[in-house]
C-alpha positions, -999 to 999 in steps of 0.1 A, spaced: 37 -190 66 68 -177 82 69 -189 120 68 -150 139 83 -144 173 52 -139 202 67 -106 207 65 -98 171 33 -93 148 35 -97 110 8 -70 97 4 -35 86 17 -12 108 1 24 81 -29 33 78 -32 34 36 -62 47 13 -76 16 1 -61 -7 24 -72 -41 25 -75 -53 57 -114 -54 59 -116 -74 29 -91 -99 38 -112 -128 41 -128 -124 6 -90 -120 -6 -74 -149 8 -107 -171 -17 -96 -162 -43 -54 -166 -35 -44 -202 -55 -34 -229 -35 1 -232 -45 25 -209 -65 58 -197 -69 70 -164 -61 48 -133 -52 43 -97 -68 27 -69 -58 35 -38 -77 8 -17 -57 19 -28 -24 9 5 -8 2 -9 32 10 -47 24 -22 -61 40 -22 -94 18 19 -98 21 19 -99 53 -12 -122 54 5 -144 33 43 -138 44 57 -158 10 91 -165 9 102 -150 -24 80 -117 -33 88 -86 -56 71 -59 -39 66 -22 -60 50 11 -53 53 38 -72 50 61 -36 86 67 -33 81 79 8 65 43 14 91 23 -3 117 40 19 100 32 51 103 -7 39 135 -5 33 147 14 68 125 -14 87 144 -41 69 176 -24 72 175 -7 107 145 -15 122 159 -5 160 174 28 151 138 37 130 119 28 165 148 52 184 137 79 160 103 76 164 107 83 199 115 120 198 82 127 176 49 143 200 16 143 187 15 184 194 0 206 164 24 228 163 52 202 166 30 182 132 33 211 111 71 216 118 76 181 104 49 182 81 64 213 62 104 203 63 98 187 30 96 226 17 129 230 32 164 227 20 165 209 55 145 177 38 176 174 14 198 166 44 173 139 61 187 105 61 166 76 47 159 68 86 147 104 92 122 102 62 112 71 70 104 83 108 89 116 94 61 94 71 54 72 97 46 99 125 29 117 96 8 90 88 0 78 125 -9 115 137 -29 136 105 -61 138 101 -79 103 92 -45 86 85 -44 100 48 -16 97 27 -19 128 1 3 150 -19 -3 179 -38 7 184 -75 41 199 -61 45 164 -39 38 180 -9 22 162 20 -4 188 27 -27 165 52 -39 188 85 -36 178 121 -54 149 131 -64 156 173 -61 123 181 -58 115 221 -30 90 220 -21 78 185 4 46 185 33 66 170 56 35 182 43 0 172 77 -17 180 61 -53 181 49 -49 144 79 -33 130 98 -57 148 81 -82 132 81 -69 95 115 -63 97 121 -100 105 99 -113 76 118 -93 53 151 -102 67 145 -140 65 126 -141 29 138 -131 -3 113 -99 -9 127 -75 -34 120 -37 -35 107 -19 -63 99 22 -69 88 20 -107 59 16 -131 35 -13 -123 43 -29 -158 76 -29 -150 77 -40 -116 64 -73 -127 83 -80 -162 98 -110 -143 66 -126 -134 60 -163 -150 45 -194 -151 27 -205 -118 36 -170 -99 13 -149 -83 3 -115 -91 -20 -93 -70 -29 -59 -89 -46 -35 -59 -37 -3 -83 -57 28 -78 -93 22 -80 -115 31 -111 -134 62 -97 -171 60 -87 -179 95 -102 -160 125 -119 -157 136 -85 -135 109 -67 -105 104 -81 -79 99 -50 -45 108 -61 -28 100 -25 0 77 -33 21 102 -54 18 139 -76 11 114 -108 -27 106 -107 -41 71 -120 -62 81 -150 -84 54 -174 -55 54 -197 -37 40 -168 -69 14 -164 -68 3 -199 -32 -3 -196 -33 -21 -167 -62 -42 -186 -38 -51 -211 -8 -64 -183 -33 -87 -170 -39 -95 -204 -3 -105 -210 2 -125 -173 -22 -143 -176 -7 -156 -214 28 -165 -189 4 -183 -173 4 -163 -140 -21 -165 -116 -34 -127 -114 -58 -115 -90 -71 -80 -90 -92 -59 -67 -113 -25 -81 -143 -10 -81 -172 -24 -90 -186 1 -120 -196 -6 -151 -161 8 -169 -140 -29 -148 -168 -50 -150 -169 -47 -188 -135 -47 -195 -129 -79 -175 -161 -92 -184 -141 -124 -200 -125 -133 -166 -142 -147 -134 -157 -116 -112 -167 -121 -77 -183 -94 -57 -172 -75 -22 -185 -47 -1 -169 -32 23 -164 -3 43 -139 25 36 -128 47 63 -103 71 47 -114 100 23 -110 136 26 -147 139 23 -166 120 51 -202 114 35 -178 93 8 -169 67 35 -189 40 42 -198 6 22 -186 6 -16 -193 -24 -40 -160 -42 -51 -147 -66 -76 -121 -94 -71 -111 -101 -111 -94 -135 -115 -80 -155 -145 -84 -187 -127 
């Protein structure tokens, strides 16, 4: 563990469809012991990297938004927090920023001024819910919340150290890809999209591109192929009869937790999960 400043916290700082911080402890069972380096190519909020803090990781989202805020917060952590100090969680002030990304204005942001823009996005819509549309719009309403913590300098503060002082690599690409480095005793952690529960449910919030049982299948065969490096792979999904088959031949272990972010609120609540290991 990377020693942290006591004015800095190592944690997520976004709230992220399927984030992991609830089912943490049921994680951190099933993480081996030792290993090498660490890869997560559906980082999304980083709830088990910064749990974890290893010194050499390859992190990967295919969210192109997200992977620019990591980058500001190790680059320029202090002038991101300076420019999250002019946002104001007013409606119409949200929708200004909300929409500039359907203006040539967007073109002309800097990477800190995205970066600024998602997080005040993110910490201020409506249940914390990263979607797009199919043009790549972020088309999340106004969330009404009282006093939303627009500027968490302590935890930004403190991711931007751990990435400074560790070797983490950043990664916008395909999940396959974002790992083609990934060997003998290193660690893999595949959190991708999660196989959907009905027809109904897909949850295509991380980007235009959906995740689709093609997608599934494919990922099937990566773990396939890590586990012949002999990589240590763990992955998290949905408990329904589609995963549990196809990793029927790898050790399953059950979790159920609550989710609090969907656009439809008799969906959240307590879902059945699986934590897939080839170890």
């Amino acid at each position: 563990m990377v020693e942290v400043m006591n004015n800095e916290r190592v944690k997520p700082f976004l709230k992220w469809a399927g984030g992991k911080r609830r089912m943490l402890a049921d994680i951190r069972s099933c993480v081996p012991e030792h290993f090498r380096r660490y890869y997560e190519p559906f980082v999304g909020a980083g709830a088990l990297l910064f749990d974890l803090q290893p010194a050499e990781a390859v992190i990967n989202d295919i969210n192109e938004e997200l992977m620019n805020v990591y980058r500001v917060i190790e680059s320029d952590v202090e002038g991101l927090i300076g420019d999250l100090e002019k946002h104001c969680n007013e409606k119409d002030y949200y929708y200004k920023i909300r929409d500039l990304d359907l203006s040539e204005d967007y073109k002309k942001m800097s990477d800190l001024e995205k970066a600024s823009r998602i997080i005040y996005l993110n910490k201020t819509c409506f249940n914390g819910l990263f979607r797009v549309n199919k043009e790549g719009h972020f088309n999340v309403p106004f969330g009404k919340y009282s006093r939303p913590n627009i500027v968490n300098e302590r935890t930004l503060r403190g991711v931007s150290r751990y990435f400074r002082e560790n070797r983490v690599k950043m990664m916008t690409t395909d999940f396959a890809e974002a790992v083609e480095g990934a060997g003998d005793r290193d660690f893999i952690y595949l959190d991708s999209p999660y196989d959907p529960l009905s027809t109904t449910s897909y949850f295509t919030s991380y980007s235009n591109d959906g995740f689709s049982r093609e997608d599934q299948i494919r990922l099937h065969d990566l773990f396939i192929d890590l586990d012949r490096r002999g990589a240590f792979v763990l992955m998290s999904n949905s408990a329904t009869p589609f995963i549990k088959d196809m990793y029927r031949d790898y050790r399953i272990t059950f979790s159920s937790t609550s989710r609090l972010i969907n656009a439809d609120g008799s969906k959240r609540g307590r879902i059945d999960e699986v934590l897939v290991t080839n170890y």
